[in-house]
Structure formats: C-alpha cells, structure tokens
C-alpha positions in Angstrom: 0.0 0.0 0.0 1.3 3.3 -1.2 1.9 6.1 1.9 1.4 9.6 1.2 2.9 11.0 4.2 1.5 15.3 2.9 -1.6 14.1 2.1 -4.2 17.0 3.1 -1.3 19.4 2.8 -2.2 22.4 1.2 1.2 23.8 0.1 2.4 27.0 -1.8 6.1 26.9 -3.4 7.0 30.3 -4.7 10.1 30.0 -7.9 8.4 26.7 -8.4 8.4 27.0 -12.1 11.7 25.3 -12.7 15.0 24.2 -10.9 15.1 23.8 -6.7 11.3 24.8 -6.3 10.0 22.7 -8.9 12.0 20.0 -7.6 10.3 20.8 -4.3 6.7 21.3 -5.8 7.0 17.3 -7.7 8.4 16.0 -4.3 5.4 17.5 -2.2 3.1 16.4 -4.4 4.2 13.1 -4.9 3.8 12.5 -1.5 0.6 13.7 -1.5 -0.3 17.7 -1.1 -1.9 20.5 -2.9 1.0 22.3 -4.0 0.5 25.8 -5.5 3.5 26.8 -7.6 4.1 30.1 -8.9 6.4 32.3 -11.0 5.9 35.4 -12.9 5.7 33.8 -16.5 2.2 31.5 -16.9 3.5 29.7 -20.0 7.0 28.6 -18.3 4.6 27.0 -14.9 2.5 25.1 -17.4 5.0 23.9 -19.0 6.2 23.0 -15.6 3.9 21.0 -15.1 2.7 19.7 -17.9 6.7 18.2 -18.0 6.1 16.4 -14.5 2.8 14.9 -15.6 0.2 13.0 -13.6 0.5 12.8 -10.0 -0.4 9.3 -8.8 -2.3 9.4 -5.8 -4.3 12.2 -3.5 -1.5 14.7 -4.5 -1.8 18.0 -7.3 0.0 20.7 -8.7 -1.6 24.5 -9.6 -0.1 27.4 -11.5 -0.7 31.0 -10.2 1.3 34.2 -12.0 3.1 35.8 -8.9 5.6 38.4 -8.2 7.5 38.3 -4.9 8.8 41.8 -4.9 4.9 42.6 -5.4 3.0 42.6 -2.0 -0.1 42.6 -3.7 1.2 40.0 -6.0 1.9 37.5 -3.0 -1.5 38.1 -1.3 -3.2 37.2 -4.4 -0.8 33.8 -4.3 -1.6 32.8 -1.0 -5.3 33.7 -1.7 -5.2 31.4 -5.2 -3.2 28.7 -3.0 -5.9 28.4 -0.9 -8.5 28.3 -3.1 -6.5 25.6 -4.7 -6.5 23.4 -1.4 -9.7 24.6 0.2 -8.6 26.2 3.2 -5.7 27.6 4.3 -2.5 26.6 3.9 -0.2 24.6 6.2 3.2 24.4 4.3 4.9 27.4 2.0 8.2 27.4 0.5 9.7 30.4 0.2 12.2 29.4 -2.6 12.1 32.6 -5.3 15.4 34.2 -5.6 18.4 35.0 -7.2 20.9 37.9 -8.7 22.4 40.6 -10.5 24.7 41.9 -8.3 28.1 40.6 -8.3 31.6 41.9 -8.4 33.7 43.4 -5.7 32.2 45.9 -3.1 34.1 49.1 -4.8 32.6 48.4 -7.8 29.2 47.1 -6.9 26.1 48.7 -8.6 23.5 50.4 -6.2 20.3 49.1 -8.7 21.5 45.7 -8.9 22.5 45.3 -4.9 18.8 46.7 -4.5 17.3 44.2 -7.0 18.7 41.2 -5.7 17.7 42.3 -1.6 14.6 42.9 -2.7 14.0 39.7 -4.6 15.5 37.6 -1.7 14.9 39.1 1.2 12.1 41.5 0.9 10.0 38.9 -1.5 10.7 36.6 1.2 9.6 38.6 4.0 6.2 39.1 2.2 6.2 35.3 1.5 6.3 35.0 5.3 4.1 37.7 6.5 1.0 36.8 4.2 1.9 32.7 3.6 3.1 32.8 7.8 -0.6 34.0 8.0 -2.2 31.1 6.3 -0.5 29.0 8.3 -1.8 30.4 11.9 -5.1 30.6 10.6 -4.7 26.8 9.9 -4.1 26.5 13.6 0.0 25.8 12.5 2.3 24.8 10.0 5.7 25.1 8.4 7.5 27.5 6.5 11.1 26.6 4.7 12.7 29.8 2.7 15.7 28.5 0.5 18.1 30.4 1.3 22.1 29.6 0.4 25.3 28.8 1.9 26.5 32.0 0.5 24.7 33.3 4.0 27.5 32.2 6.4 30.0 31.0 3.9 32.1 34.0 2.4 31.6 33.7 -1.5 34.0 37.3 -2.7 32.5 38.8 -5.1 28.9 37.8 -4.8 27.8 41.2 -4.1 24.2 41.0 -2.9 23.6 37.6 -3.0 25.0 36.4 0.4 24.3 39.6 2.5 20.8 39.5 1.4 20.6 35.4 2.0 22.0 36.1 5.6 19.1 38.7 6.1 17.3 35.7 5.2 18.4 33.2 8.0 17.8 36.0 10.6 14.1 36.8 9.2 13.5 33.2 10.1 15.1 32.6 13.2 13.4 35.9 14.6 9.9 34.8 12.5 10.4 31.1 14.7 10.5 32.5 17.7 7.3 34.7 17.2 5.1 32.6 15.8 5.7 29.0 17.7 2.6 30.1 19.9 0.7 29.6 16.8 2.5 26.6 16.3 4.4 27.6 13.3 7.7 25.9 12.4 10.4 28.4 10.0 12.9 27.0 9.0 16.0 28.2 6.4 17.9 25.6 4.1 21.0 26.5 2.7 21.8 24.6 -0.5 25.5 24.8 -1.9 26.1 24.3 -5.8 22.9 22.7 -7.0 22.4 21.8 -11.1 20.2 24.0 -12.6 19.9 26.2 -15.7 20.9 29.2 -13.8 24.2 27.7 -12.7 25.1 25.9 -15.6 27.8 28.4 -16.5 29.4 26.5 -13.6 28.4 23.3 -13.6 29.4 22.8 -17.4 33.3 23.1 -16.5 35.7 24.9 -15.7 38.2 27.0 -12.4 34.8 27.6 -10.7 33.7 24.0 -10.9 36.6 23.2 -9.9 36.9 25.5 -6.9 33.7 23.9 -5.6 34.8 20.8 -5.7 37.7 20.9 -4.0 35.6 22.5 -1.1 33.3 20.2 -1.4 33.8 16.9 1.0 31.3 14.9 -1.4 32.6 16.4 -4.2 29.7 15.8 -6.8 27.3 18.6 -7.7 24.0 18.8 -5.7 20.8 17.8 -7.4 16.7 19.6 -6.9 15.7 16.4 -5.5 18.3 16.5 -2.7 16.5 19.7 -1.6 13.6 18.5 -2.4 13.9 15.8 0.8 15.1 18.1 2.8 12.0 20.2 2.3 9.7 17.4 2.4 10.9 16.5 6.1 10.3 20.1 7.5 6.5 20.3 6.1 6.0 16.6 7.3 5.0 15.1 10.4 8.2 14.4 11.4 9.5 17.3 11.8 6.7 19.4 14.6 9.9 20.0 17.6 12.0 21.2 14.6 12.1 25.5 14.1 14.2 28.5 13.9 16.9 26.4 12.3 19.0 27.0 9.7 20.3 23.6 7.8 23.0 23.2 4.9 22.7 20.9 2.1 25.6 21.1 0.8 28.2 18.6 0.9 30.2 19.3 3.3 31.1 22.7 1.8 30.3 24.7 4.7 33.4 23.2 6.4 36.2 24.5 4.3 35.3 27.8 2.4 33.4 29.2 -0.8 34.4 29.2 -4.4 36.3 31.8 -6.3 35.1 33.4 -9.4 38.4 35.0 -10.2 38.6 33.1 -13.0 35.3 34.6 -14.3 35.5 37.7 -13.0 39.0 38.9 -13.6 38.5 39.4 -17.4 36.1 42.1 -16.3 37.8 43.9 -13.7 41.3 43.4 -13.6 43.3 41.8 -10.9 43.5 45.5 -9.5 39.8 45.5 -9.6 39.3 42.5 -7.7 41.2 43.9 -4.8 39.4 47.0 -4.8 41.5 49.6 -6.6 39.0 52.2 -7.9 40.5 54.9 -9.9 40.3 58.5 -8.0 37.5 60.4 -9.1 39.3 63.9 -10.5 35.9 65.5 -10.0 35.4 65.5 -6.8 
C-alpha cells in the first residue's frame, strides 16, 4: 500500500516553475499535497507541469502568476493557493530568488545590490508575512525559505547575493521564535552548488567548478531532488519540535570555504579590480 505522508497538505512553493522549487513542488506532491507553484511567467509553470505529468495518488499541482517583490502580487498567491487546497495553507516554501549583483564591493552597482535584496529578502519577507498567516489561521504549520550557503559562507564577489541570504536566515530565526505560539515551524535551508539552468555556467566546467569541488567533501554537484527531501521533512509530520533552524545541504562545503570566481570575473575587472583599486575620481 502506497503512503502519502503530505496528504491534506495544502502547500504553496514560490520559484516553483523550474530548478530547486519545482523539484520541491513534484516532491510534495508526490507525496501527497496540494501544491501551489508560482512564478511570474504562466507559459513557463504550465509547462512545468505539464513536463512532471500526472500525479499518482491524493496529491496536485496549480499554477498561479506571482511576483514576490509585489506585496499585492503575493497576497493574491496565497489567496489562489488556498482556493487551490480549500482552506488555508499549512506548508509554503519560500524558494524565489536570485541575482544581479556581483563583483567586488568598490565596484558594486547600487540598482543591482537593491534588486537582488529585494528579490530575496524583501519577496521573502512578504512570503512570510501573508503565507506565515495562512499558516496560523490553519491552527499551525511550516514554512522553509531557501536560502544559500553563500549566507554564512564567504563567497567574494557575490555582491548581494550572500548579505541579502544572511538577512534571510535572521528573518526566520526571529519569525520562529514569534510565531511558535501559533505553532508555526520556519525553518531556512542552505543549498550549496545545486544543477540548474541558472548555474550551468558552472556546472558545465571549468576554475569555478573546480573550486567547488575541491571545497566540497562529497565532491559531486547537488541535485533539486536532494533539496527536495530536505523540504519534504520540515513540512511533514516528522518534523513538529523542529524550528528556527538553519540547515546546509551542501556537501560538506560549509566546512572549508566558498568558491572563487576569479577566473570569471577577472576578465572584467582586472586583478586591480578585484582587490578594490578604484581609480580616483578627479571631480570630486
């Protein structure tokens, strides 16, 4: 006899169109819940989902159009994801996220730094304030954000990305110990280099591969579905003592140090650059 284990789980995944969060949305699913997903582009979550197929058992997956950076956006998804499951929700996965800042601090872009914090840790904050809500109206639940190893593991020259993923961690530690009268679990996971489209610049070869690796304990490449389990354990029943943790998946990476991107990132700003050395501005 088959065991679905999130069956009458009514779950929301934002980023669930592709890579980690649709990893996450097939695994929650498969194991029985209503899983929301939802992304910005309708054609790319069907497709999504039309690529996992049919679900076997009590289990289902539904498309909304979302914007995380959008509060009224992410009321709207929580709103559809409940409609979806018929009631509110007692699992969301904060997993939307991402980039565009990167390079050393003296050179760092004020527009990009301010896109990427508010794509990871402002969407995620209204992820949890409206999703977080759901969930004490349900009477408890969990909520995982995906956040990164780049949050407590230096990674130079990611700009953003790891200050905004440690603002992250914090928001859910602080967001555990509030709402565990409501019986609430928030927890963070940290993945290190996972295989996805949006890594594959790395993944395909190369100095930065190869810096992983040898950071990297089990030295392969991580994979959605190794997430994916992860996740599933903290929405499950197995899980209820478990919150205001923040776990790496990653591994072993978190025990020696991040990756360089010199090799990348050299080319585009010098091995001066990469130290700092900005040329003095004769204006001033």
């Amino acid at each position: 006899m088959t065991s679905y284990p999130l069956a009458n789980t009514a779950a929301l995944v934002t980023g669930g169109g592709s890579g980690i969060g649709l990893g996450i949305a097939r695994r929650l699913a498969t194991d029985g819940a209503t899983v929301t997903i939802c992304g910005r582009t309708e054609s790319r979550l069907l497709h999504a989902i039309s690529e996992i197929g049919p679900i076997d058992g009590p289990g289902s997956l539904h498309p909304v159009v979302a914007d995380v950076t959008a509060e009224e956006s992410v009321q709207a998804a929580v709103q559809a994801a409940e409609q979806n499951a018929g009631g509110p929700l007692s699992a969301v996965v904060s997993n939307a996220g991402g980039s565009t800042s990167i390079g050393p601090v003296t050179h760092l872009d004020k527009q990009s730094w301010s896109d990427t914090v508010a794509l990871n840790l402002t969407g995620t904050m209204l992820v949890l304030k409206h999703g977080a809500a759901s969930l004490v109206r349900n009477g408890g639940g969990s909520f995982v954000a995906i956040s990164s190893t780049a949050g407590s593991l230096v990674h130079p020259w990611f700009g953003a990305y790891g200050p905004s993923k440690a603002g992250v961690d914090q928001l859910c530690r602080q967001a555990a110990d509030e709402l565990g009268a409501s019986a609430v679990r928030v927890n963070s996971v940290c993945p290190g280099l996972i295989d996805t489209d949006l890594v594959e610049f790395i993944t395909a070869g190369g100095e930065v591969l190869d810096s992983y690796r040898e950071n990297t304990p089990i030295a392969r490449v991580g994979t959605p579905t190794d997430i994916a389990a992860l996740v599933a354990f903290l929405v499950g029943p197995e899980s209820t003592w478990l919150t205001g943790q923040t776990i790496s998946v990653d591994g072993g990476q978190g025990l020696r140090r991040g990756p360089s991107l010199a090799s990348v990132l050299e080319p585009l700003f010098g091995e001066e650059g990469l130290r700092g050395v900005v040329a003095a501005d004769t204006d001033s």
